[in-house]
TORMIDO-283637 format. One record per residue (C-alpha): x, y, z; residue in three letters; residue number from 1. Coordinates in steps of 0.001 Angstrom, whole numbers, plus 500000, padded with zeros to 6 digits. Layout:
<atoms>
px: X py: Y pz: Z residuo: ala num: NUM
...
</atoms>
This chain:
<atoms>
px: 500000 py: 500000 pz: 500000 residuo: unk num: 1
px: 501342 py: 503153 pz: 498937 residuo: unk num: 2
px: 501533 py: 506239 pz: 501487 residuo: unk num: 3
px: 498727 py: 508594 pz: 500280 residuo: unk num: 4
px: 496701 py: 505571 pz: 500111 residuo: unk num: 5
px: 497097 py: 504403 pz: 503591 residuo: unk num: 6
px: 496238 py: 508615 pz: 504697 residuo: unk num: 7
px: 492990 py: 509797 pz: 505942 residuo: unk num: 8
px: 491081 py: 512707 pz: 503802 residuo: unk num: 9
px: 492323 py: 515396 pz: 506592 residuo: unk num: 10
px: 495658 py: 514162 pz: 506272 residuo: unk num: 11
px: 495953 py: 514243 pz: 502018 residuo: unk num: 12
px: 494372 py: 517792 pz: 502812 residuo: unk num: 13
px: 497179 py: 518986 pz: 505043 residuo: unk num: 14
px: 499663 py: 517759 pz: 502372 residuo: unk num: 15
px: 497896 py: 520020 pz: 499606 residuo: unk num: 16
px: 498256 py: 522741 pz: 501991 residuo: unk num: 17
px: 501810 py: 522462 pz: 502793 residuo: unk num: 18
px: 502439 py: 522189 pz: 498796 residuo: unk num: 19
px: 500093 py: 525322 pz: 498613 residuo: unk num: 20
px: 502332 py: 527375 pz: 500929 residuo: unk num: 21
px: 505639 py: 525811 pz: 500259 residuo: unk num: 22
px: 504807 py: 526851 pz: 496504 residuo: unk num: 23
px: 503886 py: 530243 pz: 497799 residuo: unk num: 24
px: 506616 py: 530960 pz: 499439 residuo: unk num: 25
px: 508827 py: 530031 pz: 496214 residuo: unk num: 26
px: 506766 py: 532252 pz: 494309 residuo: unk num: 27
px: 508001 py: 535287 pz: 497189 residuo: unk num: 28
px: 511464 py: 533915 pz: 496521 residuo: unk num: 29
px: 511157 py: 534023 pz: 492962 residuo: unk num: 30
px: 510049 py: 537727 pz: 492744 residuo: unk num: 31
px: 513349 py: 539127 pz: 494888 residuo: unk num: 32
px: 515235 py: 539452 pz: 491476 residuo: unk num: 33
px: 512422 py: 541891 pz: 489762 residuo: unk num: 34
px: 511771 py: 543584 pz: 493365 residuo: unk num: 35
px: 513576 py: 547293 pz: 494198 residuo: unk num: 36
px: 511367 py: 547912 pz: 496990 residuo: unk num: 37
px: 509627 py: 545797 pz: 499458 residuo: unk num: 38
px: 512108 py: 543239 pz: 500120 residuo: unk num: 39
px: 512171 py: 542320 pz: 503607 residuo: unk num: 40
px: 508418 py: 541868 pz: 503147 residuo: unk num: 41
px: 508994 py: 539572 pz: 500240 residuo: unk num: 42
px: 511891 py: 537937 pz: 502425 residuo: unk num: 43
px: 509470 py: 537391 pz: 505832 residuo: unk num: 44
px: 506374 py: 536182 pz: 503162 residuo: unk num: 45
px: 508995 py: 533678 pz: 502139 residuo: unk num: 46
px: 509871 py: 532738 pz: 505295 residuo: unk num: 47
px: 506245 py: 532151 pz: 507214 residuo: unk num: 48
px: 504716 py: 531035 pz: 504012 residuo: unk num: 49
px: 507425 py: 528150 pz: 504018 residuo: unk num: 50
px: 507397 py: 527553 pz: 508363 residuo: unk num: 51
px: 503539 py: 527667 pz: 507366 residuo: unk num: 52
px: 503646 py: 524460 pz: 504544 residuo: unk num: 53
px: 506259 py: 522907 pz: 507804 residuo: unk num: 54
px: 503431 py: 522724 pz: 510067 residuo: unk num: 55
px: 501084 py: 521794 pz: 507547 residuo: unk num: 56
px: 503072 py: 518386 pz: 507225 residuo: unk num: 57
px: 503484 py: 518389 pz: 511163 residuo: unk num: 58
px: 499687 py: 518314 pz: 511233 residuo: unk num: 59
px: 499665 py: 515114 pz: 508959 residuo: unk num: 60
px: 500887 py: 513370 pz: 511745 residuo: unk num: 61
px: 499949 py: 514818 pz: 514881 residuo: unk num: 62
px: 495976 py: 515458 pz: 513019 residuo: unk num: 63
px: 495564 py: 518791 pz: 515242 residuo: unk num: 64
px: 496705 py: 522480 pz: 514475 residuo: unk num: 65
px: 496862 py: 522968 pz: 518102 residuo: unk num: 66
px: 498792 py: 519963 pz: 519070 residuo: unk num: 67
px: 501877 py: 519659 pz: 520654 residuo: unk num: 68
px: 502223 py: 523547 pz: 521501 residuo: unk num: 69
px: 505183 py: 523993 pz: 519781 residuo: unk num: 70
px: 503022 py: 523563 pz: 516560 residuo: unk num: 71
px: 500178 py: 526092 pz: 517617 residuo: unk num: 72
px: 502930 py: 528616 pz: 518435 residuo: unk num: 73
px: 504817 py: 528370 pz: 514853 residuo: unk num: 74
px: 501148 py: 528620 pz: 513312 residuo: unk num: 75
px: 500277 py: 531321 pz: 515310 residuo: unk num: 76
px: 503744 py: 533270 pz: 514583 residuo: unk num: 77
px: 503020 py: 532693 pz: 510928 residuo: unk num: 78
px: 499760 py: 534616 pz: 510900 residuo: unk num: 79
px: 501190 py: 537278 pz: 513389 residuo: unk num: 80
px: 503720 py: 537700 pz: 510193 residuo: unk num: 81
px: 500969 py: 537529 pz: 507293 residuo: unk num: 82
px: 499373 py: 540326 pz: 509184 residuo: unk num: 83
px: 502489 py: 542376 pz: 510310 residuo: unk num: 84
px: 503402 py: 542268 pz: 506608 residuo: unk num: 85
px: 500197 py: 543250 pz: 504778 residuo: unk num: 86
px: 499534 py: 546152 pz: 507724 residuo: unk num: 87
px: 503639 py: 547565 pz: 506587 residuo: unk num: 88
px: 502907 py: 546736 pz: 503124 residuo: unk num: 89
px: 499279 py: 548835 pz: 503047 residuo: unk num: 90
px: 501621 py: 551790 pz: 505276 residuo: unk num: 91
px: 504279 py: 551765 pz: 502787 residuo: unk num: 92
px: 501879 py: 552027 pz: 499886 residuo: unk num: 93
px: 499918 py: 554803 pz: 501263 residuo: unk num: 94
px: 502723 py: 557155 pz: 502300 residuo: unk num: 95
px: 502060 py: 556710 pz: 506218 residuo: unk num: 96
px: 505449 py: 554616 pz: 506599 residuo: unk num: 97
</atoms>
């Protein structure tokens, strides 16, 4: 029996995530070259986006986001970053930083 097969549906899920945000955070990486400003955004985006896809196949195992602490904390630092970056990325844009 192969691996995927022998997952539950929550599990294969978690695995498309971690692909999702792994390949976002290539995407970040990808755009450094063509980027002047912005880049320590682009750098952190990078960063979280690829702890994020990390504790996406942490949750394949353990089954719960919040489960052990250590992976509830590095989720929860992620979105702290998503949302540190958009608010000085919406400041830059507007003048006000």
């Amino acid at each position: 029996m192969s691996f995927i097969q022998s997952l539950e549906l929550d599990q294969i899920l978690n695995l498309a995530e971690a692909i999702l945000w792994i390949s976002i955070a290539c995407l970040f990486l990808v755009q450094l070259r063509r980027l002047q400003q912005n880049r320590d955004l682009a750098i952190a985006c990078s960063i979280a986006f690829a702890l994020f896809g990390v504790s996406d196949l942490i949750e394949v195992s353990t089954r719960a986001w919040y489960q052990p602490l250590s992976l509830f904390i590095l989720k929860a630092v992620c979105v702290i970053t998503f949302i540190t970056v958009y608010i000085t990325y919406r400041k830059r844009r507007s003048g006000k930083l």
